[in-house]
Backbone as a chain_set.jsonl record, in Angstrom:
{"seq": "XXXXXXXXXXXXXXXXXXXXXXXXXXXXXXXXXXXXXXXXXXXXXXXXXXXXXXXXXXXXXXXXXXXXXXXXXXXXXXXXXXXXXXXXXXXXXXXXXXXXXXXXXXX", "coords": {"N": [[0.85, -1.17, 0.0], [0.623, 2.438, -0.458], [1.863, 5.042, 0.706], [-0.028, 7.623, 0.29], [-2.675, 5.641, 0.04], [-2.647, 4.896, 3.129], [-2.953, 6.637, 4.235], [-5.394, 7.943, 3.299], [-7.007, 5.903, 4.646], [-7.376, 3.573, 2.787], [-7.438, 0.324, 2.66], [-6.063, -1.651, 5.435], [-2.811, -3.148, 6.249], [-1.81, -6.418, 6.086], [-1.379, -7.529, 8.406], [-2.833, -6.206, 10.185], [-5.367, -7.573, 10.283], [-8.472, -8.869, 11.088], [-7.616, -12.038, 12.862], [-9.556, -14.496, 12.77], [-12.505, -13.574, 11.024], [-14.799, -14.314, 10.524], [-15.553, -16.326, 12.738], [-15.941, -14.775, 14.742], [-18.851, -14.245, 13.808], [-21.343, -14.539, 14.744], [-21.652, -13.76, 17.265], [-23.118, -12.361, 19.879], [-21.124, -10.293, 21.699], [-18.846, -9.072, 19.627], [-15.365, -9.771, 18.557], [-13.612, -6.278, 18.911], [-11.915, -4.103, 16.49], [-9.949, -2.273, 17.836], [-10.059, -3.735, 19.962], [-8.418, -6.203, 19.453], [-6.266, -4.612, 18.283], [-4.893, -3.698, 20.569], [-3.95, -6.231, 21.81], [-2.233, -7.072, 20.034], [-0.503, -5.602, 20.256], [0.077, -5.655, 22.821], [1.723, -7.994, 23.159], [3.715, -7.947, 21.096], [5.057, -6.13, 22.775], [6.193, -7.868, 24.238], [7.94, -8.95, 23.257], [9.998, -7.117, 22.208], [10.109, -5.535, 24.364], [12.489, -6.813, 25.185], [14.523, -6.062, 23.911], [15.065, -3.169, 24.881], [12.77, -1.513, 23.911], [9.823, 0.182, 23.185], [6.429, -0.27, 21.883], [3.845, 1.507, 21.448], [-0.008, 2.84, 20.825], [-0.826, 4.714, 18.183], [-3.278, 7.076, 17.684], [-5.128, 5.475, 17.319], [-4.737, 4.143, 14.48], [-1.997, 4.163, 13.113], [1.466, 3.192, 15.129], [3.585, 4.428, 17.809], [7.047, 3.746, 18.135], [9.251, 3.265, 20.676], [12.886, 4.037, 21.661], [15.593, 2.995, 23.737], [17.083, 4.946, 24.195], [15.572, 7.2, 24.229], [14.496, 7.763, 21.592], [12.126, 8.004, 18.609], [10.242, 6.11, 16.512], [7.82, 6.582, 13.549], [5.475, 4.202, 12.577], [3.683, 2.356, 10.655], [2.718, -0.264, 10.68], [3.163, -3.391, 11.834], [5.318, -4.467, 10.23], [6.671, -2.825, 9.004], [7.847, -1.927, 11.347], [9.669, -3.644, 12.823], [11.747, -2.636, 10.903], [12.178, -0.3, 12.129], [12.915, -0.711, 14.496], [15.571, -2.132, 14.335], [16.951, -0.064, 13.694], [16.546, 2.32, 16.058], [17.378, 0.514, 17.876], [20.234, 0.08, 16.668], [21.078, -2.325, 15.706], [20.348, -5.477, 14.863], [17.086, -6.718, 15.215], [16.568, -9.48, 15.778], [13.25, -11.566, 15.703], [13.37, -14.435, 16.522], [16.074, -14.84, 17.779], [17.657, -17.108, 20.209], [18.774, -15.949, 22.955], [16.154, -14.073, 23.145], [14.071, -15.625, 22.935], [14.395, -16.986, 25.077], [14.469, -15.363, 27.32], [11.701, -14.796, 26.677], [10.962, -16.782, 27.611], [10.848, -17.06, 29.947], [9.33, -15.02, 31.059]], "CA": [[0.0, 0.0, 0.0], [1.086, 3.02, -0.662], [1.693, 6.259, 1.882], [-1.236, 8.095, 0.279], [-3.74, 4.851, 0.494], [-2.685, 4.794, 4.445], [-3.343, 8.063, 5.132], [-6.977, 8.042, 3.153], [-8.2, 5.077, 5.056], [-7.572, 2.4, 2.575], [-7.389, -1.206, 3.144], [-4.846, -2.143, 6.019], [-2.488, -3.94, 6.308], [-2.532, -7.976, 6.621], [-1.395, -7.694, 10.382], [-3.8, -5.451, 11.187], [-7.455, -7.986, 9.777], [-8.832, -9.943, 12.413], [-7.498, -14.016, 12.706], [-11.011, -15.476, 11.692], [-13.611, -12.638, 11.611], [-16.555, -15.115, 10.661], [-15.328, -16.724, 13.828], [-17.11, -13.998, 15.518], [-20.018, -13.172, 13.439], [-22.876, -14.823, 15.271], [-21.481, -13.947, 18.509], [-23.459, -10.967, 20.455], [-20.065, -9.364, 21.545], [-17.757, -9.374, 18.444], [-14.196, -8.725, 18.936], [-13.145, -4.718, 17.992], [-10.71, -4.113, 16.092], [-9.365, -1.643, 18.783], [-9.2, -4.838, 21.138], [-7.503, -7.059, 18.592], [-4.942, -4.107, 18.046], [-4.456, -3.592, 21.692], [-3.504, -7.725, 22.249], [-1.346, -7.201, 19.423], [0.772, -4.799, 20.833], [0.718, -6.372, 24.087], [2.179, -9.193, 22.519], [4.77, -7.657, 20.145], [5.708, -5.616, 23.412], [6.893, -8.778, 25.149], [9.38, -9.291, 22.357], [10.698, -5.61, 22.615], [11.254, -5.486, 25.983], [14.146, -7.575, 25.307], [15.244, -5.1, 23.191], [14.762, -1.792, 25.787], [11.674, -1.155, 23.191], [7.947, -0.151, 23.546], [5.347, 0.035, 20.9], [2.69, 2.221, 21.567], [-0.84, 3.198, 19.911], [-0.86, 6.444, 17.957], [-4.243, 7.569, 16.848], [-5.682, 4.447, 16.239], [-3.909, 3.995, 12.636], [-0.623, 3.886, 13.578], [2.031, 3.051, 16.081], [4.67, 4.68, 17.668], [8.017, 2.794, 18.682], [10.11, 4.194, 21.448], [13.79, 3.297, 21.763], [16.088, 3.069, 25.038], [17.87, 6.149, 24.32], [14.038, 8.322, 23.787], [14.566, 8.329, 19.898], [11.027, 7.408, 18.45], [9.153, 6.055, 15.398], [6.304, 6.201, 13.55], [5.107, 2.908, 11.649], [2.338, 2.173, 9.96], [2.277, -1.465, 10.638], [4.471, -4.221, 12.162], [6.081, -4.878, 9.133], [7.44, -1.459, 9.389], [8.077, -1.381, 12.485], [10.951, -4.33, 12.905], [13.186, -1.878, 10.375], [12.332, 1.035, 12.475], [13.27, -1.423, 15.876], [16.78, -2.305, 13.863], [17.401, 1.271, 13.489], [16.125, 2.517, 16.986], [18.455, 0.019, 18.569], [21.622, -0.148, 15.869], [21.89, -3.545, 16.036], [19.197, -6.343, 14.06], [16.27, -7.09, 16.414], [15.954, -10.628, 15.445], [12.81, -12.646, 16.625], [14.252, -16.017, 16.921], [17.372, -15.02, 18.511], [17.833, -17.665, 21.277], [18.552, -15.077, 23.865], [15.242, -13.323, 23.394], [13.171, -16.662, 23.212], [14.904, -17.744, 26.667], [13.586, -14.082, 27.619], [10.343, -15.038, 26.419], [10.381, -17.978, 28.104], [10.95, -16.541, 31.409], [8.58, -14.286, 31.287]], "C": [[0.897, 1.233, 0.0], [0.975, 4.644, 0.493], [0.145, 6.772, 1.984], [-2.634, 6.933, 1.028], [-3.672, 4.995, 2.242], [-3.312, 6.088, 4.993], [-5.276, 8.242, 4.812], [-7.684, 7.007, 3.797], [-8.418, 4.055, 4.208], [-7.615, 0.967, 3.24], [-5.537, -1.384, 4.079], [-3.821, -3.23, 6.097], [-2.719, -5.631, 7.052], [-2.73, -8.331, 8.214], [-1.949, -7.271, 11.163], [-5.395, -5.921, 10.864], [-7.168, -8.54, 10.731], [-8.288, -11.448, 12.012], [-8.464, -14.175, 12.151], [-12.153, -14.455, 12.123], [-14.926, -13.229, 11.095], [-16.484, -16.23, 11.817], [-16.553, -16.118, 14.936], [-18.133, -13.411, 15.165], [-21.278, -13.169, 13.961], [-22.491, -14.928, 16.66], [-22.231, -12.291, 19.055], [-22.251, -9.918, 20.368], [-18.882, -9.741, 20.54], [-16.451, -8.578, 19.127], [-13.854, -7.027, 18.151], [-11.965, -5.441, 17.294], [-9.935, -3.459, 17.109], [-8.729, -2.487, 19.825], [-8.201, -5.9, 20.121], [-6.039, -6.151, 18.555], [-4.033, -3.901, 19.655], [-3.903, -4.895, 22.073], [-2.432, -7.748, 21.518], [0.079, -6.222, 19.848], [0.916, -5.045, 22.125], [2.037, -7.602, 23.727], [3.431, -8.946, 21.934], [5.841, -6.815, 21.357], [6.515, -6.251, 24.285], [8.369, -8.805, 24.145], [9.841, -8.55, 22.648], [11.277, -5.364, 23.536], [12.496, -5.865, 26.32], [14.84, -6.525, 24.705], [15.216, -3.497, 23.967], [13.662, -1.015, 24.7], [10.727, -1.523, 23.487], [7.071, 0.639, 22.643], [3.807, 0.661, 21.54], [1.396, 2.526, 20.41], [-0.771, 4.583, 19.224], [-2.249, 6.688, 16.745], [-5.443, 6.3, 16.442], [-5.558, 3.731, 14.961], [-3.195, 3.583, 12.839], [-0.119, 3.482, 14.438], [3.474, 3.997, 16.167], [5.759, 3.563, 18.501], [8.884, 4.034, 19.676], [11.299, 4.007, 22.045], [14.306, 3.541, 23.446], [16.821, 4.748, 25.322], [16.953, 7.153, 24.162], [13.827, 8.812, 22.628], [12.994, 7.231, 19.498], [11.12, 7.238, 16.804], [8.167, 5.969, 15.075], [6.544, 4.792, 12.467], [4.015, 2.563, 11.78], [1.644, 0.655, 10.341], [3.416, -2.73, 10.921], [5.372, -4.442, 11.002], [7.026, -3.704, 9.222], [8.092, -1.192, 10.404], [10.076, -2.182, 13.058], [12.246, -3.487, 11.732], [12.945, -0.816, 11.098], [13.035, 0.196, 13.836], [14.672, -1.55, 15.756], [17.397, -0.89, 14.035], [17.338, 2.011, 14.572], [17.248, 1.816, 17.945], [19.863, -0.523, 18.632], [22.106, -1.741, 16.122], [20.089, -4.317, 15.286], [18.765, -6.881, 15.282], [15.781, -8.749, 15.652], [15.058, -11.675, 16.277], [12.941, -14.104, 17.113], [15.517, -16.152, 17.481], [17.049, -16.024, 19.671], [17.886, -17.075, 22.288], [16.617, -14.414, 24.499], [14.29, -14.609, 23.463], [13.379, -16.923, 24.469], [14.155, -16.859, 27.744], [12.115, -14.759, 27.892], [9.484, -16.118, 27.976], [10.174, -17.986, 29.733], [9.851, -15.433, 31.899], [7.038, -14.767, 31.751]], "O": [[2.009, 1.054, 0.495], [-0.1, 5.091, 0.892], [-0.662, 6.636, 2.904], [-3.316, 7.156, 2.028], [-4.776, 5.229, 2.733], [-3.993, 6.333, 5.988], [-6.154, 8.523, 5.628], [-8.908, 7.003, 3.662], [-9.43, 3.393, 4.435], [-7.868, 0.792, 4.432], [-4.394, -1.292, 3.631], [-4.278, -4.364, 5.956], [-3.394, -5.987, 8.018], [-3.549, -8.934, 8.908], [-1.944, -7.49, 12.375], [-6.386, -5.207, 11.018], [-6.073, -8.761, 11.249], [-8.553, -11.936, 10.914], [-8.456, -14.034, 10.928], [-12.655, -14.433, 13.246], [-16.002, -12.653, 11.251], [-17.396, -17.057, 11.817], [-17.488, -16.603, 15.574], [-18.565, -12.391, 15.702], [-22.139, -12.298, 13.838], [-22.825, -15.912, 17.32], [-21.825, -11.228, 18.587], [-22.142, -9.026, 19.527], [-18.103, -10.669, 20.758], [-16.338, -7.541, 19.781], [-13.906, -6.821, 16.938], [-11.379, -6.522, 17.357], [-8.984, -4.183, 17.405], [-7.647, -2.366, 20.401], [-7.074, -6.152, 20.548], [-4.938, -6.673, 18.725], [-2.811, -3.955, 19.788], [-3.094, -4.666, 22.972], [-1.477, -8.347, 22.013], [1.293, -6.328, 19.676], [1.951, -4.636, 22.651], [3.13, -7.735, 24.276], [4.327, -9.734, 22.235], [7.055, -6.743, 21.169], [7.352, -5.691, 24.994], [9.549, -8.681, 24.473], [10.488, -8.828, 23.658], [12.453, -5.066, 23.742], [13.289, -5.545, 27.205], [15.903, -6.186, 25.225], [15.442, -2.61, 23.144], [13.769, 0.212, 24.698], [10.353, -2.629, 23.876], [6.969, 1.865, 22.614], [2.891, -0.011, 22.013], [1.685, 2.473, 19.215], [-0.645, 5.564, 19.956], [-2.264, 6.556, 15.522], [-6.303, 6.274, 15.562], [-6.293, 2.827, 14.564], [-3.279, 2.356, 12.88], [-1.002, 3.086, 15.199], [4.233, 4.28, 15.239], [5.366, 2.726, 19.313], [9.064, 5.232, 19.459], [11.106, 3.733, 23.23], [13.602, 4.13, 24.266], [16.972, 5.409, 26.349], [17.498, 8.227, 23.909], [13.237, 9.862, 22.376], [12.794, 6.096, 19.93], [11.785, 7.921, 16.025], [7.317, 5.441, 15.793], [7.536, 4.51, 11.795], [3.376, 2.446, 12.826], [0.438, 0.409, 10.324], [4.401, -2.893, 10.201], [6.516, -4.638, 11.41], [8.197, -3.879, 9.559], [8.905, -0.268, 10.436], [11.115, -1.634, 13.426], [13.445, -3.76, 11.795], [13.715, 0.046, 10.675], [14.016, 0.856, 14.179], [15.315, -1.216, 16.751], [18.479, -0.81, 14.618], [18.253, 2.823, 14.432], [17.934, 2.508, 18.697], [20.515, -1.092, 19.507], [23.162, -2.179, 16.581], [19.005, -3.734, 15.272], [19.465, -7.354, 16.177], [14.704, -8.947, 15.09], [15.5, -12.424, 17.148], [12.494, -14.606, 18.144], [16.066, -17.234, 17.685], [15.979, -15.734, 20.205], [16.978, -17.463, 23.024], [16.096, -14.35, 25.612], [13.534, -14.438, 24.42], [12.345, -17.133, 25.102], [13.483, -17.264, 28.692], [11.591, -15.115, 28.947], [8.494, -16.199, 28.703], [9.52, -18.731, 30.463], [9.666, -15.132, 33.078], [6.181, -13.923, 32.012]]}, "num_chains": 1, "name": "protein.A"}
């Protein structure tokens, strides 16, 4: 997608549709999207932490990232966000590092 489409409110990105949204269609309370995005950045914030990084909401649309040293980004969408995390913390934030799984695992 392209800058413009993001900004008018096109179609979001893949990481941001619901898992199975006819999962919840005949359910009274359907999940938001607002709560889906909020689990997702709980989630992505466990990884980070290993990294002295924390993903925040910005606006509802976006996210911002916020490094150890108080240098921020914006990103549009996780995909974006792991080259802004590389760059934020000069060093490749890789999720399968062994270290950060062991992290994980402790947590």
């Amino acid at each position: 997608m392209c800058a413009l489409c993001g900004v008018l409110g096109g179609r979001g990105h893949w990481t941001e549709s619901a898992a199975a949204p006819e999962a919840f269609a005949s359910r009274a309370e359907a999940h938001t999207r607002a709560r889906e995005r909020q689990t997702r950045t709980r989630l992505v914030n466990r990884v980070l932490s290993h990294y002295g990084l924390r993903l925040g909401d910005w606006s509802g649309g976006s996210h911002v990232l916020r490094g150890p040293t108080g240098r921020t980004a914006l990103v549009n969408n996780l995909s974006q966000m792991w080259a802004a995390a590389d760059d934020l913390c000069r060093q490749e934030c890789d999720p399968l590092d062994e270290h950060l799984l062991q992290h994980l695992r402790g947590s």
